[in-house]
Each structure stands twice: as C-alpha cells, then as structure tokens.
C-alpha positions in Angstrom: 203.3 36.1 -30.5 205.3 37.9 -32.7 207.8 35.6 -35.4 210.2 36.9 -37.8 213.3 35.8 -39.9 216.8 37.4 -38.9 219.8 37.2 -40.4 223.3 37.6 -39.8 226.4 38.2 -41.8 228.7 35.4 -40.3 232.3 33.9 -40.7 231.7 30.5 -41.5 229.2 27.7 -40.4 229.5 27.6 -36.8 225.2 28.8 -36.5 224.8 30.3 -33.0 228.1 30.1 -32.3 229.5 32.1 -35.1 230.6 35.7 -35.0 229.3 38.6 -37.0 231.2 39.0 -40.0 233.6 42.2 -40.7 231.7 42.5 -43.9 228.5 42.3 -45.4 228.4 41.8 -49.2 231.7 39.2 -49.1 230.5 37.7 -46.0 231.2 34.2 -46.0 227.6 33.1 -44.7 224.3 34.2 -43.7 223.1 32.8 -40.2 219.4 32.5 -40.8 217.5 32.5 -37.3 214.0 32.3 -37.0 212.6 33.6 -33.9 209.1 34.0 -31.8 209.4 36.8 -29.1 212.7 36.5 -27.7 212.7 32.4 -28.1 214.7 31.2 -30.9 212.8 28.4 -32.8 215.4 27.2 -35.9 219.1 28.0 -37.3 220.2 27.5 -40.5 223.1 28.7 -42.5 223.3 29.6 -46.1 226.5 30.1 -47.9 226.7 33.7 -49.9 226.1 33.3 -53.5 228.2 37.0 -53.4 230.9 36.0 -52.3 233.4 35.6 -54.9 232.0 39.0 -56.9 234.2 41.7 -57.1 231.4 44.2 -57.9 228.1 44.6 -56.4 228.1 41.8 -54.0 225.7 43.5 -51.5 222.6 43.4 -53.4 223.4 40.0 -54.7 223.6 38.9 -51.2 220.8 41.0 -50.4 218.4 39.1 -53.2 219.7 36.1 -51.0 218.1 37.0 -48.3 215.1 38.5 -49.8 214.4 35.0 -51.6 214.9 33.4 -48.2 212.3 35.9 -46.4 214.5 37.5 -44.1 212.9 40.4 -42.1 215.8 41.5 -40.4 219.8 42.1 -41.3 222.1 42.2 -38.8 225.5 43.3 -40.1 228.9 45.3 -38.9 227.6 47.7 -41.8 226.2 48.0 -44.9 227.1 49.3 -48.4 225.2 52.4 -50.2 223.1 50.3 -52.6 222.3 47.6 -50.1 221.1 50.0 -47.3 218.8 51.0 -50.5 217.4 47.8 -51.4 216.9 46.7 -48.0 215.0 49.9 -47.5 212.5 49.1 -50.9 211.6 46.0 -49.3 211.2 47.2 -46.0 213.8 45.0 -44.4 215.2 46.6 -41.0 218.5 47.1 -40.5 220.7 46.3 -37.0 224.1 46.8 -36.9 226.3 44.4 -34.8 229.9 44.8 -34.2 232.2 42.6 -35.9 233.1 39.2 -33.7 230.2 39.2 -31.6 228.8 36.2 -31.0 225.9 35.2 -33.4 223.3 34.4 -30.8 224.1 37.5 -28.9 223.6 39.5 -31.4 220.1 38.3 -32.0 218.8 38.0 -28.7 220.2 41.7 -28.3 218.3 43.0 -31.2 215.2 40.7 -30.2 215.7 42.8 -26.6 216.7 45.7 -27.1 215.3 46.9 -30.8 211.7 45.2 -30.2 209.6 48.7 -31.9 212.1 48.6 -34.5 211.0 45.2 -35.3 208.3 43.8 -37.7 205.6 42.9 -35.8 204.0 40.0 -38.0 202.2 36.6 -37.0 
C-alpha cells in the first residue's frame, strides 16, 4: 500500500468538487487529499496564507504546504522560485489544466503518473 498527501491549487472550498485553480501562488485554496493507491481516504481544504501578497506568494504558499506534508502539487503551473523549492524538498510536481475537476485531477495523477510518485508507507 502506497499513501501520500496531494494537493491542489483550487478556486474556493468546494473539496472534490472544485476546479484546479488558474494560478498557483494567488490561488484561493489548497485541496489537501490524502490518498492510498488509487483510493482516496480524506479531503480537507486550507485557505492560502499567500493570497493577498503581491510579491512572492509561491513560496509562501509553498511553506503551506510543506508544513502540512504535502508530497505532491498539482497546479495549472508554477512560478520560477516555487518550482525551486519544491524541487529542495523533493516534492513532485503534476500539472493540471485550469477548471478541471479536483477529484479528476488526482485520480489522474494517482493513474496515470504512479513512477512519478513517492512511494512511501
């Protein structure tokens, strides 16, 4: 069994039933899914401490997720210095276009992007 922590830059609070955000840094809220194979165990959503910045909002959202434990972004795409930071802590990157539906987004990076993956237990 392999469980990790995903998250995805969302709209608003809708969980599973959100859509991927346009941005990443400014996104309104992190969808934070965690996940054992392809069976999705818990949802919660955390509102971006970034959001309001009009400078160097990525890694501040980043930090967010970092604190939280997140193994996995998903995101319509990411800014210079947070593709860096997510790269020092070895946090994978999917990209997902923007307005897709939250819990297709995951199960397609659960399917689709499984060696990518952290394999953890």
């Amino acid at each position: 069994m392999t469980k990790r922590r995903i998250a995805v830059a969302t709209n608003g609070t809708n969980g599973l039933e959100d859509a991927v955000s346009n941005v990443f840094g400014r996104a309104k809220t992190f969808t934070v899914v965690d996940a054992e194979d392809e069976k999705i165990l818990s949802v919660k959503v955390l509102e971006n401490p970034a959001l309001s910045y009009s400078h160097g909002a990525g890694p501040i959202a980043i930090k967010t997720l970092i604190d939280d434990g997140v193994e996995v972004v998903i995101a319509n795409e990411l800014g210079i210095g947070a593709s860096e930071i997510l790269k020092q802590y070895n946090i994978i990157y999917m990209q997902a276009k923007p307005g897709t539906n939250v819990e297709e987004a995951i199960k397609n990076a659960l399917l689709t992007h499984k060696s990518k993956l952290p394999q953890t237990s």
